[in-house]
C-alpha positions as CSV (number, residue, x, y, z in Angstrom):
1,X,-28.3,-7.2,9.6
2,X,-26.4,-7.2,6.3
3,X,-23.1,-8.3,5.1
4,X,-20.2,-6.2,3.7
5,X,-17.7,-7.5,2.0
6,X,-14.1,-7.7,3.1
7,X,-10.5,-9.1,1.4
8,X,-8.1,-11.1,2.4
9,X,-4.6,-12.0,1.1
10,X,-1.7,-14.2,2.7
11,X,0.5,-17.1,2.6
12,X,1.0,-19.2,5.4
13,X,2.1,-17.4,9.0
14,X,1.6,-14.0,7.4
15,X,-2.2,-12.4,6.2
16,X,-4.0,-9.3,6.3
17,X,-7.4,-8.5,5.4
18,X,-9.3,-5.2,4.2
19,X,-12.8,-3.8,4.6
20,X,-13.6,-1.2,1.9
21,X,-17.1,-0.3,3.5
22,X,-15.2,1.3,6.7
23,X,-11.0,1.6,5.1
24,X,-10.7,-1.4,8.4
25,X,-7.6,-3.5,8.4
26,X,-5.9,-6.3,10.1
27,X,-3.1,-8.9,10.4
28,X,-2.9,-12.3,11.6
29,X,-1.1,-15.6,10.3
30,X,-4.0,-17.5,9.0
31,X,-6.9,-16.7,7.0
32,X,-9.0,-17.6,10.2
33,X,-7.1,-15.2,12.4
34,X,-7.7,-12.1,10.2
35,X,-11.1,-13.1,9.2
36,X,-12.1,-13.4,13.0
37,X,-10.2,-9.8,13.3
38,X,-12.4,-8.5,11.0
39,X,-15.2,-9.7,12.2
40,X,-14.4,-8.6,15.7
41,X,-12.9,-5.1,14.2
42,X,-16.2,-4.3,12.4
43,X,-18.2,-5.0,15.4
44,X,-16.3,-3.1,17.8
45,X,-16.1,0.1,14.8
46,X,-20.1,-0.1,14.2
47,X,-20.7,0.1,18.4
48,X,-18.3,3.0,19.1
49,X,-20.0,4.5,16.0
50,X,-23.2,4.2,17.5
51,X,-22.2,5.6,20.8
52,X,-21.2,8.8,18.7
53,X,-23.4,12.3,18.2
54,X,-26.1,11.3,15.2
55,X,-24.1,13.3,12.4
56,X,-20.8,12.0,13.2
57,X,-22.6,8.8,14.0
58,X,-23.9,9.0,10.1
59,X,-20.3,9.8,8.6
60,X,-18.4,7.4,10.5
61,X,-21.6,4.7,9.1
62,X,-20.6,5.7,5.5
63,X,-17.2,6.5,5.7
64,X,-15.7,4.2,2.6
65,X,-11.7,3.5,1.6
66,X,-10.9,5.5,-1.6
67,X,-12.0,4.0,-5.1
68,X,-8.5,3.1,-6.0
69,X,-7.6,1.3,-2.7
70,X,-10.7,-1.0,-3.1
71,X,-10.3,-1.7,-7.0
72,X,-6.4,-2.9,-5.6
73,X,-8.2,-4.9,-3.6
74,X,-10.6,-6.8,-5.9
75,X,-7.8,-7.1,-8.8
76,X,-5.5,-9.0,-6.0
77,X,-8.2,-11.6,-5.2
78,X,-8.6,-11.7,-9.2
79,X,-5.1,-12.1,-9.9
80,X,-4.8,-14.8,-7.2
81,X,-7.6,-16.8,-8.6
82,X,-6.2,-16.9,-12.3
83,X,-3.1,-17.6,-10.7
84,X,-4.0,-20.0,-8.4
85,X,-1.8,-19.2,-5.7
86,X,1.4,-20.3,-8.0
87,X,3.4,-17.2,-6.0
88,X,2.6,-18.6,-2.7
89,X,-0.1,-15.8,-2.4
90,X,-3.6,-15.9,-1.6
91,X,-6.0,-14.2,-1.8
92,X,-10.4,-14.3,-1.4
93,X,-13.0,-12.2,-0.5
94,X,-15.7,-13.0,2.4
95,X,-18.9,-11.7,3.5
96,X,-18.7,-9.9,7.6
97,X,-21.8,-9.6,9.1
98,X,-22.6,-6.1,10.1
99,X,-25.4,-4.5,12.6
100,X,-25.3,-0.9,10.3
């Protein structure tokens, strides 16, 4: 099993989080909520995946969100760190295990 790495952002009672490795995303109102979504959306993505012919399968298993969605991404968690929250925003990256 490895991990793939997945974003967050939010204040309180309003969060979503991304997963560049599959273009997955959800919404919750805490960090907790959407990382458990993710967690749970990644899951359930990689098994119906799995259940697919080999090829589709395979491009479904590499499928990736485009370059400049994912640089967004990482320069929000940046941002948010220099910032440190002082917009009410925040924003981290986590590690979601994954059975791919």
């Amino acid at each position: 099993m490895r991990d793939i790495l997945c974003f967050a952002r939010g204040r309180e009672g309003e969060w979503e989080a991304f997963c560049a490795d599959f273009d997955i995303a959800v919404q919750g109102r805490s960090f907790n909520e959407v990382r458990e979504a993710m967690e749970s959306a990644v899951s359930e993505y990689v098994a119906a995946a799995r259940e697919e012919d080999p090829a589709t399968a395979k491009r479904l298993l590499s499928r990736q969100a485009p370059l400049s969605v994912t640089l967004l991404w990482t320069a929000r968690v940046l941002m948010s760190a220099w910032r440190r929250g002082a917009n009410g925003d925040t924003s981290a990256s986590f590690p979601v295990p994954c059975a791919a």
